[in-house]
C-alpha positions as CSV (number, residue, x, y, z in Angstrom):
1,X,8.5,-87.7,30.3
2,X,5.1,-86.1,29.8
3,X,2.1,-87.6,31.9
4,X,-0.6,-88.9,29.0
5,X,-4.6,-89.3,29.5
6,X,-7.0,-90.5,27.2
7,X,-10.8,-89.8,26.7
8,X,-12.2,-93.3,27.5
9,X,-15.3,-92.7,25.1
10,X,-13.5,-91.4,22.0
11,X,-10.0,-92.2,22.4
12,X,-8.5,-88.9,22.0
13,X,-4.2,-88.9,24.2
14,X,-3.2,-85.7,25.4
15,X,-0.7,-84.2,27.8
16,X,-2.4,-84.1,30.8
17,X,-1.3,-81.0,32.0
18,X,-3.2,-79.1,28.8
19,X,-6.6,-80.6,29.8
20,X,-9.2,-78.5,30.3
21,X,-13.4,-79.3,31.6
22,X,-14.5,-81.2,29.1
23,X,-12.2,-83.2,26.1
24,X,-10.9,-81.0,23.0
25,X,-12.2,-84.0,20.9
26,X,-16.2,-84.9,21.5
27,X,-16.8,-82.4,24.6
28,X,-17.5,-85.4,27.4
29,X,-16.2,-83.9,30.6
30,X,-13.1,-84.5,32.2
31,X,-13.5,-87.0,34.4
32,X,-14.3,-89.6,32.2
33,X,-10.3,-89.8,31.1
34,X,-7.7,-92.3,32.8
35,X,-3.9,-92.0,32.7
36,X,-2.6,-93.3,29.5
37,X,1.3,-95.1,28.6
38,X,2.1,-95.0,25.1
39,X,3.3,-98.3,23.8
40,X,4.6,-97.1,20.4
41,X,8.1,-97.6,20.4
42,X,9.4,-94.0,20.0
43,X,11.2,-94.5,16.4
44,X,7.4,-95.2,15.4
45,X,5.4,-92.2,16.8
46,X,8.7,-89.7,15.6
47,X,8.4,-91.3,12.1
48,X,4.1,-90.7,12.2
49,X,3.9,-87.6,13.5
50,X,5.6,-86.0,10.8
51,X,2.3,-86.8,9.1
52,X,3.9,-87.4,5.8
53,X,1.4,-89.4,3.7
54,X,-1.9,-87.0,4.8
55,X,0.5,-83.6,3.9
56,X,1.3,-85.7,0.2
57,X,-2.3,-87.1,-0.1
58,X,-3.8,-83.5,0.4
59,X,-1.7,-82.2,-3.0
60,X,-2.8,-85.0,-5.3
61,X,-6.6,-84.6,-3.7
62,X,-6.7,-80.9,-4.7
63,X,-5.3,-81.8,-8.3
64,X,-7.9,-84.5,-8.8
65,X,-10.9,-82.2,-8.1
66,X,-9.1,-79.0,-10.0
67,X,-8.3,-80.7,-13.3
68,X,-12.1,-81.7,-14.1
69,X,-13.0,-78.3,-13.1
70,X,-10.6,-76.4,-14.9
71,X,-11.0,-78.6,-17.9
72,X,-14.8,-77.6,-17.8
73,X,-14.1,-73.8,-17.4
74,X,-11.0,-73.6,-20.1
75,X,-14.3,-75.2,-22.6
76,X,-17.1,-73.6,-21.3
77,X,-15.4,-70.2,-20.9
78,X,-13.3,-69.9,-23.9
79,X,-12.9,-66.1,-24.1
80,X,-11.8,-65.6,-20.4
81,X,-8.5,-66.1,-20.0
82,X,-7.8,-68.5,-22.3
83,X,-4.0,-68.8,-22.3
84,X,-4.0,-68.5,-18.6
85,X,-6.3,-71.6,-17.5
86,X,-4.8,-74.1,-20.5
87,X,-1.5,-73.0,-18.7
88,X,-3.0,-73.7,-15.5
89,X,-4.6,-77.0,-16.2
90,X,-1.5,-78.2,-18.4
91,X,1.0,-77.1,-14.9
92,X,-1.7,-79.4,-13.1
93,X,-2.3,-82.2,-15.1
94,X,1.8,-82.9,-15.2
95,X,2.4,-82.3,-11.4
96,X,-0.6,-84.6,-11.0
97,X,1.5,-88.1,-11.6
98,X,4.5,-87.1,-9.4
99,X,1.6,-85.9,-6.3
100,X,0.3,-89.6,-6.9
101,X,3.7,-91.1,-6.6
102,X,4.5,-89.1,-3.5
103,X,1.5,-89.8,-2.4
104,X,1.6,-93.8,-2.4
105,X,5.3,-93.9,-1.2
106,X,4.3,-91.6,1.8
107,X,1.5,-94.1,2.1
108,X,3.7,-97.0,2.2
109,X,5.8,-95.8,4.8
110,X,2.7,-95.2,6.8
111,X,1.3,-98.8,6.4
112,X,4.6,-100.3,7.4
113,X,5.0,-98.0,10.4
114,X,1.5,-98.4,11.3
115,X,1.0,-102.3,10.8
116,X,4.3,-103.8,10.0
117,X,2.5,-104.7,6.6
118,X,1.0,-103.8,3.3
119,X,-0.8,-106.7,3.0
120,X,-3.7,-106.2,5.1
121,X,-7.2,-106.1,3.1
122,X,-7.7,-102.3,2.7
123,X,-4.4,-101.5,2.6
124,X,-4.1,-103.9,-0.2
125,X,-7.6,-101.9,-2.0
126,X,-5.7,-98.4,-1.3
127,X,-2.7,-100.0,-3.0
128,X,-5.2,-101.4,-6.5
129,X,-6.8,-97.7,-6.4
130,X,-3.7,-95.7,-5.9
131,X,-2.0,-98.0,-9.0
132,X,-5.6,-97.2,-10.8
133,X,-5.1,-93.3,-10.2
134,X,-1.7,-93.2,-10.8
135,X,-2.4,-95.0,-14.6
136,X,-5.1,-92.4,-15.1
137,X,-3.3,-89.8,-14.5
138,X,-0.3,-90.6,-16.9
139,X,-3.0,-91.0,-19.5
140,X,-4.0,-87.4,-19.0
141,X,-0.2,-86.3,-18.4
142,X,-0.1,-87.5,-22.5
143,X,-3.4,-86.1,-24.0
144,X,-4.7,-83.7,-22.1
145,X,-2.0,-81.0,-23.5
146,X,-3.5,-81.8,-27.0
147,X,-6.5,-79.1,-27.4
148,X,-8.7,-81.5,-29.7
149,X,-9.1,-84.2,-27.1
150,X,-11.6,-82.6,-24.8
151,X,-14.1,-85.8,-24.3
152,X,-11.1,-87.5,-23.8
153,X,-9.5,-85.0,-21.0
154,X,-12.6,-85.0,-19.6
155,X,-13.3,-88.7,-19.2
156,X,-9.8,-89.2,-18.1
157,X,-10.2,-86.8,-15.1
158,X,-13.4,-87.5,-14.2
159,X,-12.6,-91.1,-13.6
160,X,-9.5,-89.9,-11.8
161,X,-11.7,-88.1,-9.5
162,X,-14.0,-91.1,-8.9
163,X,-10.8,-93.3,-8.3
164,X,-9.9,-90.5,-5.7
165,X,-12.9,-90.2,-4.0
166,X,-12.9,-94.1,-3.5
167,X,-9.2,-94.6,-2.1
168,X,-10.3,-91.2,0.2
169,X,-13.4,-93.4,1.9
170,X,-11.2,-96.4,2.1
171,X,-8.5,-94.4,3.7
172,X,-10.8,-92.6,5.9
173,X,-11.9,-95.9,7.7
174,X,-8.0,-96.4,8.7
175,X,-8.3,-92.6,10.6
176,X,-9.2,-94.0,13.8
177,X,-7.5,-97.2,13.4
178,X,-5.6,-97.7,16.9
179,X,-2.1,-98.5,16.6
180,X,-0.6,-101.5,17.5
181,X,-0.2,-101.8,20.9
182,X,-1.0,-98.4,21.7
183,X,-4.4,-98.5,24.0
184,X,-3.9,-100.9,26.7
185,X,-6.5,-103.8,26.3
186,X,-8.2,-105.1,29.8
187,X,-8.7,-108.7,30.2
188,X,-11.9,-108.9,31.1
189,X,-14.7,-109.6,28.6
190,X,-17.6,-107.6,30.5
191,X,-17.9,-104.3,28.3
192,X,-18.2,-101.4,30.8
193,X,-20.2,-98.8,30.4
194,X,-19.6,-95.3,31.3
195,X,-20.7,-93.0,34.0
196,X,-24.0,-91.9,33.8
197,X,-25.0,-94.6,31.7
198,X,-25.5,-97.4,33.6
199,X,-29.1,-98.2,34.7
């Protein structure tokens, strides 16, 4: 079994044997890491590392910011292209809903590996947010195809983008969330500080 370390000030587990001077992750020299022993049960860490739910997340985040844009363009721009962008944005717009769905089952997966639960507060926000998006963007799956409702299409998206910048803030505050079990706690309540810093 691989020997792990871990950056003491940031967090960052690697394989020991691929450190270098100073950690990959914020640059703080070598010394300050300590021997690390995952406590993920195995099952856990194959099932995360696939990195299902960011891969999904990433298509439906592209589609929420293209739509608005190409719905712009295809009005703004009429004569270029014309044919080409409404085929563009009508492709998007009905991949879009089947991104989202992806998306929040990918995201499920990753709460219940991750926390044994979907019922934690953000989790249960993500969840409100997702269900918000995902509504929106079956009400532009319908209209947006029909030319003559541009404020409409337009409304639609732009609140799907807003919706999707939201749920991308509250899932970015669950980035650095340490699994369960996986950093071994100490006991003690003194908080240490690191080398250099003490005074």
């Amino acid at each position: 079994m691989k020997e792990l370390v871990r950056c003491r000030p940031c967090g960052f587990v690697m394989d020991a044997d691929k450190l270098g001077d100073v950690c990959p992750a914020c640059g703080m020299p070598r010394k300050v890491f300590e021997p690390y022993r995952e406590k993920v049960s195995r099952k856990r860490l194959l099932l995360l590392n696939f990195d299902l739910h960011p891969i999904a997340i990433h298509l439906s985040q592209a589609l929420v910011i293209a739509i608005p844009l190409l719905v712009i363009i295809t009005n703004l721009f009429k004569q270029f292209q014309p044919e080409v962008l409404k085929n563009v944005l009508i492709f998007s717009v009905f991949v879009f809903p089947f991104t989202l769905i992806l998306a929040i089952i990918t995201g499920a997966i990753d709460g219940l590996t991750r926390f044994k639960t979907l019922a934690t507060p953000i989790l249960r926000v993500k969840i409100i947010f997702s269900l918000i998006i995902l509504s929106l963007s079956v009400a532009l799956f319908f209209i947006a195809p029909q030319g003559n409702l541009y404020v409409l299409t337009i409304g639609l998206s732009i609140l799907s983008l807003g919706a999707g910048i939201q749920l991308g803030l509250w899932g970015k505050k669950l980035v650095n969330v340490i699994l369960p079990g996986s950093y071994p706690q100490k006991k003690s309540s003194k908080v240490t500080q690191p080398e250099g810093e003490k005074g």
